[in-house]
N, C-alpha and C positions, 0 to 999 in steps of 0.2 A: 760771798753771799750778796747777792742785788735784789735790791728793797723799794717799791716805787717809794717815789720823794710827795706825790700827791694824797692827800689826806680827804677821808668823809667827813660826814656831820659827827657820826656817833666817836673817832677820831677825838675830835676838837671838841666833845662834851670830855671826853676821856682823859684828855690833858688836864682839863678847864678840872676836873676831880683832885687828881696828881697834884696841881702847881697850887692847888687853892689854901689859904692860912686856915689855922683851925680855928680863926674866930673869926670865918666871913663872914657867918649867917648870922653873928654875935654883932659883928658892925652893921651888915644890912638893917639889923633891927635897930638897933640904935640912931642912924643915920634918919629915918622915917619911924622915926616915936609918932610924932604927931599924926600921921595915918593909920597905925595902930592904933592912938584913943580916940579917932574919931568912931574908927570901925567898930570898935571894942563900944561905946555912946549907942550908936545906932544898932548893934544887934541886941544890949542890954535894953534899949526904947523896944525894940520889938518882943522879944521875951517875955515882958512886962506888959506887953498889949494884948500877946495870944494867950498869956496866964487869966486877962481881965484885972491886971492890977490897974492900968493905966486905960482911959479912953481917948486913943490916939488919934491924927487926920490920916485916915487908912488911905487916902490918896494922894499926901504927902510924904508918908511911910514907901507907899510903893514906888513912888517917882527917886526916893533916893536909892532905892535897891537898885533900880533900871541905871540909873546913874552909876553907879557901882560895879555892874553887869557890864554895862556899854567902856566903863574905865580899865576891867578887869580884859574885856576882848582887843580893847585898842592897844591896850601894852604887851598882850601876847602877842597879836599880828603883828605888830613894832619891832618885838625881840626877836621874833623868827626871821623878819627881811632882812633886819640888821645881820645877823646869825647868816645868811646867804649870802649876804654882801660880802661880811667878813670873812669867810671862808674862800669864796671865790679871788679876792685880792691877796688871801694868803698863800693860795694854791699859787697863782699866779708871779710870785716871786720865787716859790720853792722850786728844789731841783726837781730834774722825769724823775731820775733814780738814784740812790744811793750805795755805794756799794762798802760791804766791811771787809776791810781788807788785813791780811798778818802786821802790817807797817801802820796802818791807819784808814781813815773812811775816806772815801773818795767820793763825790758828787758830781754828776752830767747833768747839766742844764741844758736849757733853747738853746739851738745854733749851737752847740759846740761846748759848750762853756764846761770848765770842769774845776775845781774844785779840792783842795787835799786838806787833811787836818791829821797830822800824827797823835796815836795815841796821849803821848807828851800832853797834848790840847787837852785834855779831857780828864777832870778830876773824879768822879764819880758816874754812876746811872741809875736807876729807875723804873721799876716796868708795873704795867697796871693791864688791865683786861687787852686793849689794845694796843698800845702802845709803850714806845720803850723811850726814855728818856736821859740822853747824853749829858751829861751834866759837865760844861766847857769851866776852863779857868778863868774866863774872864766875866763869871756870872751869868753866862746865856745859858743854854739848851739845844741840842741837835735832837731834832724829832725823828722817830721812824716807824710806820704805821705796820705794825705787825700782823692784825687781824685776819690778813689771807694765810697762813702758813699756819700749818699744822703741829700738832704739842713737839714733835720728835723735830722738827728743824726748827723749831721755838727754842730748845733745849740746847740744840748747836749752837745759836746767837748766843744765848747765854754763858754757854762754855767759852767761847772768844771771847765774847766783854769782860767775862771773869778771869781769862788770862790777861788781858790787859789793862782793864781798870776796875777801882774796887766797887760794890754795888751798895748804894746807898739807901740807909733806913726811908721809909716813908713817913710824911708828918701825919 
């Protein structure tokens, strides 16, 4: 079975699911408390103004929304080039293709380059909408983007990884 080794975006969200702790969104928040109370300050200020409890500077009100707006767009557009860049540099080291082989997985790179890891290599695996997730003994991960291949050759990949190595609970 030969697997291209290059990955999409939707890929690389898919992993980014898969690998993530279940207390990321529990540390994002914590990391930026102080964004949260300010946010949390200023929509409470405004609540308070459109109820008529408070009579605010309605164009000091508005200028921190646009602030907020313009902070909210810069860090999307941020995340998305960064998210192109990283991607494109990942692709860029990963192999064309990967193949699964009865002995172990084989990888072809640029120019030639190949690649072997026996089963032996690989403690557990992984699989989520697109992707399937090698789990190596020396704490890495071998990716392989599944997404082109239909349920019934999805099923064969499955049946080889399950003769060969065991499949691992998701966190």
């Amino acid at each position: 079975m030969q697997i291209s080794g290059k990955l999409t975006e939707a890929d690389l969200d898919d992993v980014r699911r898969i690998t993530r702790s279940k207390f990321y969104w529990l540390k994002v928040l914590a990391v930026n408390w102080y964004g949260i109370v300010l946010l949390g300050a200023i929509v409470g200020a405004t609540v308070a103004a459109l109820m008529g409890k408070t009579h605010p500077n309605w164009t000091g009100l508005g200028v921190l929304w646009l602030v907020i707006a313009a902070i909210v767009v810069w860090i999307s557009y941020r995340t998305k080039k960064s998210s192109i860049k990283g991607l494109a540099a990942l692709n860029a080291t990963r192999p064309d293709w990967i193949s699964l082989e009865d002995s172990g997985v084989k990888t072809n790179g640029p120019n030639g380059a190949t690649t072997f890891q026996p089963w032996s290599s690989f403690k557990g695996w992984r699989e989520s909408k697109r992707t399937l997730l090698l789990d190596m003994q020396n704490d890495s991960f071998m990716l392989l983007s599944i997404a082109e291949f239909p349920a019934s050759e999805r099923q064969g990949i499955r049946q080889l990884l399950d003769s060969h190595i065991m499949r691992r609970e998701q966190h």
